[in-house]
VOGU-3710 file (C-alpha; in Angstrom, 3 decimals, decimal comma):
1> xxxxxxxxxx> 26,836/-9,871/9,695  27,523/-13,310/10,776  31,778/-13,912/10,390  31,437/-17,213/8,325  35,144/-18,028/7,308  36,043/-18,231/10,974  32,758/-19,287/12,657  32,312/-21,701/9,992  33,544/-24,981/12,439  31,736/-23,884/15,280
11> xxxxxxxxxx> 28,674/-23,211/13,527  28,693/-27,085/11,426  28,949/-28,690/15,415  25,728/-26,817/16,267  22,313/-28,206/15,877  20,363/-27,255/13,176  17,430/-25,900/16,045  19,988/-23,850/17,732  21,091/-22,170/14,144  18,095/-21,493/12,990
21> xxxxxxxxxx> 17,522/-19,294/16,320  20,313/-17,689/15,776  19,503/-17,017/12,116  16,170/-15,805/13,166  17,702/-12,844/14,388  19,968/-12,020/11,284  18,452/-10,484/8,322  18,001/-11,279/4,603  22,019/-10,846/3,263  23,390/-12,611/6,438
31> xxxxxxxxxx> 20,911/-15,835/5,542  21,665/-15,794/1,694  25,499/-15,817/2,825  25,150/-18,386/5,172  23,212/-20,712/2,617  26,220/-20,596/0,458  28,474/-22,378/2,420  27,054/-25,461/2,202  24,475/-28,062/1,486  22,996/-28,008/5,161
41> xxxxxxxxxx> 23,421/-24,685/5,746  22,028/-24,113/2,159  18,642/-25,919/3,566  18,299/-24,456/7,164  19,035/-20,814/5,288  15,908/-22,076/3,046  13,983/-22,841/6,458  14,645/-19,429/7,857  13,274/-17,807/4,147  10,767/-19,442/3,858
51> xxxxxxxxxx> 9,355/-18,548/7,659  9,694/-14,694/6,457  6,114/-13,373/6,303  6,983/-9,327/5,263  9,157/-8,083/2,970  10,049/-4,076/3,068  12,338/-2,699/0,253  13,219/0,066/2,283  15,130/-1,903/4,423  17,082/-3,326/1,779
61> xxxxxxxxxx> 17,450/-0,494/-0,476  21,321/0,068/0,348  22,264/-3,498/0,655  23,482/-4,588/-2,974  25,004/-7,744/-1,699  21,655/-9,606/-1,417  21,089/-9,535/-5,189  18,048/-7,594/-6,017  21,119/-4,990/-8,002  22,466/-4,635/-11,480
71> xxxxxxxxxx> 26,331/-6,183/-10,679  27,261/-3,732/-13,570  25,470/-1,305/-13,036  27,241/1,349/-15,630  26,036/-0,543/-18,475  22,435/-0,236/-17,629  19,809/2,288/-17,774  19,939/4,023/-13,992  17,511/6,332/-12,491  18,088/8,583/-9,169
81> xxxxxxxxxx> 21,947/7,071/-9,186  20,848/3,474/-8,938  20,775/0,291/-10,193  17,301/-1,790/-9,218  17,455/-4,664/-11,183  13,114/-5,608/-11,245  13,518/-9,265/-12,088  16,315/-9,636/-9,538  14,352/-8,438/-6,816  11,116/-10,245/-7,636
91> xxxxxxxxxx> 13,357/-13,320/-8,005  14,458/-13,132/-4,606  11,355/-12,973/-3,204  11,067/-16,350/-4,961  12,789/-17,744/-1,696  10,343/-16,395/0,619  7,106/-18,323/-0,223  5,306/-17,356/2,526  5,186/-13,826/2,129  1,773/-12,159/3,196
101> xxxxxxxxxx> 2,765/-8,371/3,304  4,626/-6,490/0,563  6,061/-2,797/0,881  7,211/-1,519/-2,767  8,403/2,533/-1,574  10,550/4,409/-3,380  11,926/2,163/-6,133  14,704/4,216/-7,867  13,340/2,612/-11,499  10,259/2,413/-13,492
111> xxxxxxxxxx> 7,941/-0,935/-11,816  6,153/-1,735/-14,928  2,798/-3,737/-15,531  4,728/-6,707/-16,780  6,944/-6,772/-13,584  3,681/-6,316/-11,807  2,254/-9,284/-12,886  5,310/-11,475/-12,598  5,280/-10,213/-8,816  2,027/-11,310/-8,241
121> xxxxxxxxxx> 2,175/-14,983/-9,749  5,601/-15,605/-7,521  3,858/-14,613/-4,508  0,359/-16,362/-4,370  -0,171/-15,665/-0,604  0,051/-11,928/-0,174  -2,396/-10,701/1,327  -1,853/-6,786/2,312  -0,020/-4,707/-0,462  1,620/-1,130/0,506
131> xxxxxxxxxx> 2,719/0,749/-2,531  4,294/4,195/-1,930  6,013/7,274/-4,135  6,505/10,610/-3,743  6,550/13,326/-6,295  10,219/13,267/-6,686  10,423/9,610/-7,314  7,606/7,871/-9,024  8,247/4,761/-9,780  4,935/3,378/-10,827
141> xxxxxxxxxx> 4,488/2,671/-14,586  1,476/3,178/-16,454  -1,465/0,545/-15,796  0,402/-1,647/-13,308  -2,449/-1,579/-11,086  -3,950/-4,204/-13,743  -1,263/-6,365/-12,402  -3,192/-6,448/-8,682  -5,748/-8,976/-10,368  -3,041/-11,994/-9,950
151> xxxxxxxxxx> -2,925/-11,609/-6,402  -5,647/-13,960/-5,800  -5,249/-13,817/-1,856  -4,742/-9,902/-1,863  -7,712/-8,275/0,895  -5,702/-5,207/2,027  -4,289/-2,038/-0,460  -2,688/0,684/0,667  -1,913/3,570/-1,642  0,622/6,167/-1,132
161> xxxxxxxxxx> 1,108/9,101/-3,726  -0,487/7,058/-6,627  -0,951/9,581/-9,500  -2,970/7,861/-12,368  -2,261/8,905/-15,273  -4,489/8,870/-18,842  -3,491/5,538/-21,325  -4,088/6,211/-24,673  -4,025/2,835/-27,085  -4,062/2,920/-30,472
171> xxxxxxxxxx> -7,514/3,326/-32,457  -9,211/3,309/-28,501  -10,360/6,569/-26,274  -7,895/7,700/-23,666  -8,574/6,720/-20,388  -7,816/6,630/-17,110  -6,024/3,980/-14,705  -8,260/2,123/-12,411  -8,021/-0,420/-9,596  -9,087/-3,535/-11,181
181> xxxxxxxxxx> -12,745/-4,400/-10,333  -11,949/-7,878/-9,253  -9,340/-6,466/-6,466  -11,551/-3,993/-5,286  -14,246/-6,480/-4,825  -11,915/-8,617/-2,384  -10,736/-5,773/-0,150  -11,405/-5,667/3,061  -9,161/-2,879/4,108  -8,659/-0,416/1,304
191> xxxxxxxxxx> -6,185/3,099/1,908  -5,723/6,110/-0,478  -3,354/8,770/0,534  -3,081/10,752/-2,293  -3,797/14,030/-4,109  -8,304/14,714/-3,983  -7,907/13,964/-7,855  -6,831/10,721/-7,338  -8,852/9,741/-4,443  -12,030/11,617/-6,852
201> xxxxxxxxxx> -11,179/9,328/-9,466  -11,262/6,212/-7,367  -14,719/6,942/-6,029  -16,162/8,075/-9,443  -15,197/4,353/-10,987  -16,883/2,863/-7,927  -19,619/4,571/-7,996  -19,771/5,122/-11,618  -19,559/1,037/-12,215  -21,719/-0,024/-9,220
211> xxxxxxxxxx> -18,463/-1,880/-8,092  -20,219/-3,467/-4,089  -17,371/-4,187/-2,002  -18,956/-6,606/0,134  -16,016/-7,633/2,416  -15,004/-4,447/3,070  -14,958/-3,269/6,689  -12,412/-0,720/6,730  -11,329/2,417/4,226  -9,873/5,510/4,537
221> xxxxxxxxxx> -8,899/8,117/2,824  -6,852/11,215/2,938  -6,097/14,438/0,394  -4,082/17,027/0,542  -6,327/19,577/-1,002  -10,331/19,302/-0,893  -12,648/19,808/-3,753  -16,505/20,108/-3,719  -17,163/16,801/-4,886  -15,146/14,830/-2,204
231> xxxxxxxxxx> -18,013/14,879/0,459  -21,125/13,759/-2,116  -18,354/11,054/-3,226  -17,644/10,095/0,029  -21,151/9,903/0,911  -22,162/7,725/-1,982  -19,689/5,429/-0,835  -20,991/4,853/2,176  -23,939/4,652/0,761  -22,872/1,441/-1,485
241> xxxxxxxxxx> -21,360/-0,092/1,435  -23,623/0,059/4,270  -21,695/-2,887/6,040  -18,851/-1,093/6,481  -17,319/-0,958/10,127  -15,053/1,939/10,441  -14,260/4,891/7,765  -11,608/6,930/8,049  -11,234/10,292/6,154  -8,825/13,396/6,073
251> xxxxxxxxxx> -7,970/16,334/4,272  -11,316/17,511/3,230  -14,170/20,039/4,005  -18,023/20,513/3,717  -18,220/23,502/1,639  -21,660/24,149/3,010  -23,697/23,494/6,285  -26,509/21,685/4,184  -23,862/19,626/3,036  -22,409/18,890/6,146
261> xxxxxxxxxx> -26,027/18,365/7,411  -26,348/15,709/4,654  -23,061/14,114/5,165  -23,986/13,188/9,194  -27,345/11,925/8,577  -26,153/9,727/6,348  -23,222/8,698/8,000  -26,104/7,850/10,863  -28,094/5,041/8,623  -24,677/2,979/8,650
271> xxxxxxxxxx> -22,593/1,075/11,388  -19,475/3,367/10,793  -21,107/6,635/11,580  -20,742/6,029/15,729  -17,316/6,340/14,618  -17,786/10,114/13,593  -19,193/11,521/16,752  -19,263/10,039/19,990  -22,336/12,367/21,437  -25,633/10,753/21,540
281> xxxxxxxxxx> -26,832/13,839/19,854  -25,165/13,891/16,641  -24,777/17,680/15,185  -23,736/19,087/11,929  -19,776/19,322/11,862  -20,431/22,618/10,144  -22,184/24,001/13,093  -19,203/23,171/15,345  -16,719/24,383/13,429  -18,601/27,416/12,598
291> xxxxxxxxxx> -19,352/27,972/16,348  -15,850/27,593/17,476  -14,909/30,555/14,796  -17,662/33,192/16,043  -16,132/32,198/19,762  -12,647/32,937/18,515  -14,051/36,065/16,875  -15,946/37,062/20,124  -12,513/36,505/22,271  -10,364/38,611/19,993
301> xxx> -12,881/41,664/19,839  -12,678/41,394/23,597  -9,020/41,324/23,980
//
């Protein structure tokens, strides 16, 4: 961190292009400090904000001084030993207007719908949102996906460990959280990493709801366990978006060789499926696998 108290003569003689290279190689804390010292500083630390186009709260998870924290944080309501104060942080992004990637991992407190949505009218230009959690931290509330809809520039999701859960309201039917139609229909990179229910129940509402995602180009997704109806899901995607450029897919497997059989011709009819194979002759994926066991199972009987 820049040494202010004793720099802080040299640093008023410099010109203001010469500090804000320097500043360009500090990070967040050091430019809130230096903006405190005065009036000038206060608007070439502004200059240097407003220039920042990513914001990561991993890298600013342990640094309490930049004033995303709870000052007293024994008074309030902590989870995992911390004290993430929501507003705080969303207000700080307040000085970085030009923000067009966000990266939410790991927040030691519940991110609710209503922070959600104050997120997304402070930062108008995002454009690619990363959202991660693990089972031993999850951090996102119930429905705050429904908060996605007021990031109007929003084209890219990623989603890490997202675990929807079933909202019950009163005098309604439970149901299940969704990716709000609207976002969905402005993607055009979309990522699920996440349990096969989850990535099930975000292909069912597509599919279910006819939702076209016309500027899509690029999706993937990956499980950790497969179930039967991943493939016929997966294929019925690509069947609603035959536009799509690349498709990307992990985690998973064809439960029969029909299926599998199925699953490459249709892959064939659409511009990603030369991103499957790169044989002129496309074959099942069954068949290969399933060859490459009996010549495992020949070579042991041998040896």
């Amino acid at each position: 961190m820049l040494d202010l108290p004793s720099n802080r003569k040299n640093m008023d003689n410099l010109p203001n292009e010469l500090i804000t290279q320097i500043l360009e190689g500090c990070n967040y804390a050091d430019c809130m400090c230096f903006r405190a010292t005065s009036r000038k500083n206060y608007d070439v630390g502004n200059y240097i904000l407003s220039k920042s186009q990513t914001f990561d709260y991993r890298h600013y998870n342990h640094r309490c001084h930049v004033g995303i924290r709870n000052v007293n944080g024994e008074n309030e309501k902590k989870k995992y030993g911390t004290n993430l104060n929501p507003i705080k942080m969303i207000n700080f992004m307040e000085f970085l207007p030009n923000l067009r990637k966000i990266v939410l991992a790991d927040l030691p407190c519940l991110f609710t719908l209503s922070d959600m949505i104050k997120l997304g009218k402070s930062l108008p230009k995002i454009q690619k949102f990363i959202m991660i959690q693990n089972e031993d931290r999850k951090w996102m509330g119930k429905d705050v996906m429904m908060g996605l809809t007021y990031f109007r520039s929003l084209n890219s999701l990623e989603l890490v460990g997202w675990e929807p859960s079933s909202v019950t309201s009163r005098g309604c039917a439970s149901r299940n959280e969704v990716i709000p139609q609207s976002t969905l229909r402005s993607l055009i990179n979309l990522t699920i990493v996440c349990k096969q229910e989850t990535v099930s129940k975000v292909l069912q509402h597509i599919i279910d709801n006819e939702i076209f995602m016309t500027k899509c180009v690029k999706a993937k997704f990956n499980v950790r366990l497969s179930s039967s109806d991943i493939p016929h899901l997966i294929m019925k995607f690509i069947e609603y978006h035959p536009n799509i450029q690349k498709i990307s897919f992990n985690g998973f497997l064809f439960t029969t060789q029909e299926q599998s059989s199925t699953f490459t011709a249709s892959t064939g009819k659409s511009p990603a499926g030369k991103l499957f194979s790169d044989r002129e002759n496309r074959t099942s994926i069954a068949t290969d696998f399933l060859g490459c066991l009996e010549e495992k199972r020949h070579q042991v009987y041998k040896s």
